[in-house]
C-alpha positions as a Markdown table, in Angstrom:
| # | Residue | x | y | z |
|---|---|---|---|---|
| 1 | Unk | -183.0 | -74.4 | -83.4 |
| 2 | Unk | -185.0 | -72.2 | -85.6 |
| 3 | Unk | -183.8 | -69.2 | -87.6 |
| 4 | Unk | -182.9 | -66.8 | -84.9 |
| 5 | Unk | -179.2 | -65.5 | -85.2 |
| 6 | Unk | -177.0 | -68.2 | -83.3 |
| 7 | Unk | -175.3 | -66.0 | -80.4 |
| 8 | Unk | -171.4 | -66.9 | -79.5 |
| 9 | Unk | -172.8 | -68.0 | -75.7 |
| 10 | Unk | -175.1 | -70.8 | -78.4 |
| 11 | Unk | -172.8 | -71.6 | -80.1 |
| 12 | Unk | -169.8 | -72.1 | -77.1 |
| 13 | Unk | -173.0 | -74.4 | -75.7 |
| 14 | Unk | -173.1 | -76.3 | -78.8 |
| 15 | Unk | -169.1 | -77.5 | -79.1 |
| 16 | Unk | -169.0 | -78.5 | -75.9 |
| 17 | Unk | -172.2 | -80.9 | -75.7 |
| 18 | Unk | -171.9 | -82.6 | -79.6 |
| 19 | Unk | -172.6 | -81.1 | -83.1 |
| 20 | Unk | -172.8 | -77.8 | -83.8 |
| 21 | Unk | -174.6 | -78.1 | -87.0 |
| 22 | Unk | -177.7 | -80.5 | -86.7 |
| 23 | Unk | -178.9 | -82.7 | -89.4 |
| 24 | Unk | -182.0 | -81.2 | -89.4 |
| 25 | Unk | -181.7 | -77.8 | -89.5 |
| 26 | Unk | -181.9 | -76.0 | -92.5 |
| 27 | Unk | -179.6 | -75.4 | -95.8 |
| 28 | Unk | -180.0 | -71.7 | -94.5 |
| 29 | Unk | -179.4 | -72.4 | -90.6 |
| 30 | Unk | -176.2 | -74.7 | -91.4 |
| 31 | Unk | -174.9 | -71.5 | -93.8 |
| 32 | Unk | -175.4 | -69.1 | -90.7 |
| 33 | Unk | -173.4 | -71.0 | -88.5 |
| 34 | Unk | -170.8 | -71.6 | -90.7 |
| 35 | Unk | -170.8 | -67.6 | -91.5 |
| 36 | Unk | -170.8 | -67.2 | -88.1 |
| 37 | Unk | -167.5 | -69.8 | -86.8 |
| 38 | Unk | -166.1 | -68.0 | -89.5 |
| 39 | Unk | -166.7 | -64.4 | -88.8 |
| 40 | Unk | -165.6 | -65.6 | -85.0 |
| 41 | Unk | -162.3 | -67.4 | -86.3 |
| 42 | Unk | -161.8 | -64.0 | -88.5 |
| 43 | Unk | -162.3 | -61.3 | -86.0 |
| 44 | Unk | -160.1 | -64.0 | -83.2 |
| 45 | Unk | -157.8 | -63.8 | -85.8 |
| 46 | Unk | -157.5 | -60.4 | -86.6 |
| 47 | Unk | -157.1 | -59.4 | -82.7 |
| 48 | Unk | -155.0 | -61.3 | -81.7 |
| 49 | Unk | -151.7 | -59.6 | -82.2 |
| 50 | Unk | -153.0 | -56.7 | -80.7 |
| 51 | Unk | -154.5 | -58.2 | -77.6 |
| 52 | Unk | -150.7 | -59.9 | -77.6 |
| 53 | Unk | -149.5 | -57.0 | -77.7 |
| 54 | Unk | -150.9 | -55.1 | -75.2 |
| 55 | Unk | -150.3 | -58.1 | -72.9 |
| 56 | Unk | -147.2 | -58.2 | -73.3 |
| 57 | Unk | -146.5 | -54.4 | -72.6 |
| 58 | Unk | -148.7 | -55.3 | -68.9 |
| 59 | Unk | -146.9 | -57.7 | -68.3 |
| 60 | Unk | -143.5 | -55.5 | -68.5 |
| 61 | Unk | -145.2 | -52.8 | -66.4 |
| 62 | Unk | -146.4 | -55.2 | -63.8 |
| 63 | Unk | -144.7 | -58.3 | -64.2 |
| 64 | Unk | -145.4 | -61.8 | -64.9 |
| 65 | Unk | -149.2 | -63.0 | -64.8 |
| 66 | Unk | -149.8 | -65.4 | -62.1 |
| 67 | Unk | -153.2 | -66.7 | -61.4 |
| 68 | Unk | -154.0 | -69.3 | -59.0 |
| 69 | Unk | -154.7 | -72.5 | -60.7 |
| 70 | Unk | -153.4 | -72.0 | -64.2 |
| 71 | Unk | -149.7 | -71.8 | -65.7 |
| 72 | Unk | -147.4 | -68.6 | -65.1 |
| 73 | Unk | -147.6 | -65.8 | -68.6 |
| 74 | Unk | -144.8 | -64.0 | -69.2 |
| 75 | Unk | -143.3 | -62.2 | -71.6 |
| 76 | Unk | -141.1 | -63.9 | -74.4 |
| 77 | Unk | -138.9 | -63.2 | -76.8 |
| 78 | Unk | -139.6 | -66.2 | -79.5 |
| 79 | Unk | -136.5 | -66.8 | -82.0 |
| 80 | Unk | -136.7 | -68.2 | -86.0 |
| 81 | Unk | -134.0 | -69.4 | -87.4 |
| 82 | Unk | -134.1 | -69.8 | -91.1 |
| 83 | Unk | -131.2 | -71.0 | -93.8 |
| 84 | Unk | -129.7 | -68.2 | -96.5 |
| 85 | Unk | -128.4 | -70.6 | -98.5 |
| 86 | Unk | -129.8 | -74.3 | -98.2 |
| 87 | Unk | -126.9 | -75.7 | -100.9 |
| 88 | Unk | -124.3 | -74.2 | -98.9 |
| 89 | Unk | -125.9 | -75.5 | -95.6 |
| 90 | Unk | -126.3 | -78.3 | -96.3 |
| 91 | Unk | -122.7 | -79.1 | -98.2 |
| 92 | Unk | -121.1 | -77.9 | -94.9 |
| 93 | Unk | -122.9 | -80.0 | -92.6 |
| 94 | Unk | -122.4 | -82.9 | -94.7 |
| 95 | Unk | -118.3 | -82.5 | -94.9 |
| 96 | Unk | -118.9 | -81.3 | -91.0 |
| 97 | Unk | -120.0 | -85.0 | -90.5 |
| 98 | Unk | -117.4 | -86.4 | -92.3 |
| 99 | Unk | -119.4 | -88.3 | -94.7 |
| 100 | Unk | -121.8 | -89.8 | -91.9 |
| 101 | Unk | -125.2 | -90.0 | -93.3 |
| 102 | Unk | -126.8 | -90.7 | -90.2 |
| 103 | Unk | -125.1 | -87.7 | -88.3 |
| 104 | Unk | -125.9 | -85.6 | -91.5 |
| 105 | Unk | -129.7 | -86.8 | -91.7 |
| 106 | Unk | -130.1 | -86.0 | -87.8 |
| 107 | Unk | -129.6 | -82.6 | -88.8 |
| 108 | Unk | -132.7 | -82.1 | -90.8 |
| 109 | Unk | -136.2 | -81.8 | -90.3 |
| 110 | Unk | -139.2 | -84.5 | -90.4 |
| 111 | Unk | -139.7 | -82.7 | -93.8 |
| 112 | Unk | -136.8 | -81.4 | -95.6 |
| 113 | Unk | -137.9 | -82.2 | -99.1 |
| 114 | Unk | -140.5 | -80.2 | -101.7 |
| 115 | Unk | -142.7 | -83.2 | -102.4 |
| 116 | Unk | -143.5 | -81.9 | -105.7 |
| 117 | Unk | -140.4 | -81.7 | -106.9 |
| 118 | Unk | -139.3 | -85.3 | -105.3 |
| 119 | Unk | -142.5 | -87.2 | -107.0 |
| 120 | Unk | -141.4 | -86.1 | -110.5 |
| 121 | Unk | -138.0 | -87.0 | -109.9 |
| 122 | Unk | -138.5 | -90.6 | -108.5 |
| 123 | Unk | -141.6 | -91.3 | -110.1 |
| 124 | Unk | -145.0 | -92.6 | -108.5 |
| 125 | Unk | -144.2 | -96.0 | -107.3 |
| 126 | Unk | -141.3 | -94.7 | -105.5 |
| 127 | Unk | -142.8 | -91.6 | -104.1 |
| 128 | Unk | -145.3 | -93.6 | -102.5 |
| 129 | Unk | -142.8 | -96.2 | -100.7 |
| 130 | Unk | -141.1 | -93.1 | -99.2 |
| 131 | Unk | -143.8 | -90.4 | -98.8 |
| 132 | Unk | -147.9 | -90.4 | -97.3 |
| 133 | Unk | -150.7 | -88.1 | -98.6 |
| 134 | Unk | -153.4 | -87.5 | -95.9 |
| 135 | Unk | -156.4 | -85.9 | -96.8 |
| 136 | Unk | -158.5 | -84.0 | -94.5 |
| 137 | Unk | -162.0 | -82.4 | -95.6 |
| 138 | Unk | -162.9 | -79.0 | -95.7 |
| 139 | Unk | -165.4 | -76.3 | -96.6 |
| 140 | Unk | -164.4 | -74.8 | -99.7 |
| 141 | Unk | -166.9 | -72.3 | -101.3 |
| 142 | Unk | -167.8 | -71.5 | -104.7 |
| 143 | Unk | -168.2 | -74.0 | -108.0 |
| 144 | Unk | -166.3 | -77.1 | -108.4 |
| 145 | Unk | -163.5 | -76.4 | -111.3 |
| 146 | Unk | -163.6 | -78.8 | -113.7 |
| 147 | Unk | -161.0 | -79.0 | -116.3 |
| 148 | Unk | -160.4 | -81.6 | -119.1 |
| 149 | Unk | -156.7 | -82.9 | -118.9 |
| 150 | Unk | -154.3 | -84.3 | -121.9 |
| 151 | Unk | -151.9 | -86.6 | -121.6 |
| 152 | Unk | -148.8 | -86.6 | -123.4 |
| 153 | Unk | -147.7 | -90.6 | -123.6 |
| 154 | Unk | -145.3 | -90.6 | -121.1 |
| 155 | Unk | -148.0 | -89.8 | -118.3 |
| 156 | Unk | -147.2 | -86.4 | -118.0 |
| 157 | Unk | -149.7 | -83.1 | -118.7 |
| 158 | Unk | -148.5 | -81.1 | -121.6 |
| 159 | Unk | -149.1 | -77.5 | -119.9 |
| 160 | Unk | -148.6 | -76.0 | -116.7 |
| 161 | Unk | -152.6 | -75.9 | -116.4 |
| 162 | Unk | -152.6 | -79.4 | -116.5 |
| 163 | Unk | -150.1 | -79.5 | -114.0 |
| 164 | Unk | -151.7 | -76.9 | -111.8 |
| 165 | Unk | -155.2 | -79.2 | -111.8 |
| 166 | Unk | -153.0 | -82.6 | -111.7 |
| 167 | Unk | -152.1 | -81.4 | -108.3 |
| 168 | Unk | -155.8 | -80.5 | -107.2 |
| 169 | Unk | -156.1 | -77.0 | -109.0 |
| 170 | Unk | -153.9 | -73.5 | -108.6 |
| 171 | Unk | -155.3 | -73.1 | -104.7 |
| 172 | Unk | -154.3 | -77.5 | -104.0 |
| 173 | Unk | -157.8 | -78.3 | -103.5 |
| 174 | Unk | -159.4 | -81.4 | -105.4 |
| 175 | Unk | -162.2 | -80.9 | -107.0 |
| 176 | Unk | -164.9 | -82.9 | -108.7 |
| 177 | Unk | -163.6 | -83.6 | -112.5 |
| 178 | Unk | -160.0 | -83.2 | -111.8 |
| 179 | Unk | -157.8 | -86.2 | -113.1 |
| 180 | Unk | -155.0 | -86.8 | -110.9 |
């Protein structure tokens, strides 16, 4: 492809039949259509409460919407249940269990814990018997941060800086220099 503005119908061609960006295209043609995925992604984004919206209103003037060949839309009223007061909570179900751990344990999610909070507590070796890290790449823009760490001797930084870029930086990105 040459430098001609990538159109949506181009790129909708390109993720279905393999890459989207091509080794060789240019540093300038790779920008555009990352700009572009994201300007999609953004406006996507952006509408999509109000398309929502205005679907779900049809839908209450007309009634569900049923269309040969795909599944029935109708309109939903989603629910979120969140916890006031996790101490309490979590006290209550455990003397609701009557001391059964596995009873109480069932009752939480596949990630109950801060992770942060957990590693400092039990210490590397054990945090890694009981926890996974995946890493997945991304695009991040602007200059790697690079920061020069100290460590007090007990392994741990001396300022909340440090533990900010310990962690991957203030935004959890790693970046080049960092010292985790």
């Amino acid at each position: 492809m040459t430098d001609e503005a990538l159109t949506i119908s181009e790129l909708s061609r390109r993720t279905t039949s393999g890459s989207i960006v091509d080794a060789e295209d240019t540093p300038e043609v790779a920008l555009q259509k990352w700009q572009l995925a994201k300007l999609i992604m953004s406006w996507a984004k952006g509408h999509k409460d109000d398309v929502e919206s205005s679907l779900v209103e049809w839908i209450e003037d007309n009634g569900d919407l049923k269309i040969e060949g795909i599944p029935r839309h109708y309109a939903a009223t989603p629910k979120r249940v969140t916890c006031v007061d996790t101490r309490v909570a979590l006290e209550s179900i455990l003397e609701a269990c009557g001391g059964d751990w596995e009873r109480f344990v069932s009752c939480l999610t596949s990630s109950p814990i801060k992770h942060g909070a957990a590693k400092d507590l039990l210490g590397d070796e054990t945090f890694k018997d009981l926890f996974t890290t995946e890493r997945k790449k991304k695009i991040a823009e602007g200059a790697a941060v690079k920061r020069v760490l100290m460590a007090n001797p007990t392994n741990k930084e001396t300022s909340s800086d440090n533990d900010r870029a310990s962690k991957g930086g203030s935004d959890g990105h790693d970046r080049v220099g960092d010292v985790a």
